[in-house]
N, C-alpha and C positions, 0 to 999 in steps of 0.2 A: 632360644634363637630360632630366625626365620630359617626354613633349606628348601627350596624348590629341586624338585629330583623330577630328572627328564626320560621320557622311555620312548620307545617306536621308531628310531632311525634305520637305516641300513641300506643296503645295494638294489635297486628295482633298474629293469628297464623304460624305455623313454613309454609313455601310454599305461603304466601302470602307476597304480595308488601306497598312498602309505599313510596309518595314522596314530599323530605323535599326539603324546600326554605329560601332562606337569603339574605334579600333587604338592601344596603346600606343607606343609609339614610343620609344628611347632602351633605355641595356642599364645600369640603375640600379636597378630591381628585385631585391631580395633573395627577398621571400617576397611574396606579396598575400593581404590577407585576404580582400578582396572586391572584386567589381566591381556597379556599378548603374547606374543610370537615377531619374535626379529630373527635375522638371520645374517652369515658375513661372510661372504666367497673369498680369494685371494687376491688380493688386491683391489679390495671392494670394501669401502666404510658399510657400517652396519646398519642395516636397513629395518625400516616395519615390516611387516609381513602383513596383520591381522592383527587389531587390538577389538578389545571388548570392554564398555564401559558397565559399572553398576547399574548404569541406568537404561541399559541391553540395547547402545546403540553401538553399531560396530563400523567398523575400515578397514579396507582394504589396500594393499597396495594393486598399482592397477594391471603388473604383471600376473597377477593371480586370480582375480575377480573371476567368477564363476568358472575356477576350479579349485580354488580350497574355501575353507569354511572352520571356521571358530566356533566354540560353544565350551559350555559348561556344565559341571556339577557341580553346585552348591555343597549339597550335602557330602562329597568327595571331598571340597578343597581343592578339585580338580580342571585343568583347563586342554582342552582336547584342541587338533590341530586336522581336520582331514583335508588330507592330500590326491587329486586326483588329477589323472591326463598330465603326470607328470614329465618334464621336459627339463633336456642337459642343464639348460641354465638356471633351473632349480637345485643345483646342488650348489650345497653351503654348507657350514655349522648353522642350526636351527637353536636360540634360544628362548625360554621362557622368561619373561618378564611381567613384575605383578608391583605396582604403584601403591603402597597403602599409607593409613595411618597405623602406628603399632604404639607396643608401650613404649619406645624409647624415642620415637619422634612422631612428626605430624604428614610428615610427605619421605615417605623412604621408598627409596629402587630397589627390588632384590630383582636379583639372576639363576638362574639354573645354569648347569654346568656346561650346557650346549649337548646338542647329538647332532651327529654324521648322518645327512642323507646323498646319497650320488643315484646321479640319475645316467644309467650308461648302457649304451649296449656289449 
């Protein structure tokens, strides 16, 4: 079975950083098209954040453009999330999301469990 397990959340003030991670877990992975970053405030459908394709081009949403940034390790099965010049309306549940093919199909969505970030003074 696929598990994305999420880490790096928690309480920062407005102007500080934070940086989230999400390791693939299980050997079911054929090919991945992508890995990303969504997130879902309260009363707010669930938005991109950050995606990253295989083919290492990336997106942004335009609320965050040059202050988070995406990236990876391969050799982890790991997708990293840094967070910087953070501000109130960046708090959300932050989820990891990875697009692949696996053995049981050809286009699967997994999730991670989500983690808390608040941004407050």
């Amino acid at each position: 079975q696929a598990q994305l397990v999420e880490s790096g959340g928690g309480l920062v003030q407005p102007g500080g950083s934070l940086r989230l991670s999400c390791t693939a877990s299980g050997s079911i992975f054929i090919s991945i098209y992508s890995m990303g970053w969504y997130r879902q405030a309260p009363g707010v459908q669930r938005e991109l954040v950050a995606r990253l394709t295989s083919g290492d081009s990336t997106n942004y949403a335009d609320s965050v453009k040059g202050r988070f940034t995406i990236s990876r390790d391969n050799a982890k099965n790991t997708v990293y999330l840094q967070m910087n010049s953070l501000r109130p309306e960046d708090t959300a549940v932050y989820y990891c999301n990875v697009v692949a093919h696996t053995l049981t199909t050809n286009n699967g969505w997994y999730w991670g469990q989500g983690t808390q970030v608040t941004v407050s003074s």
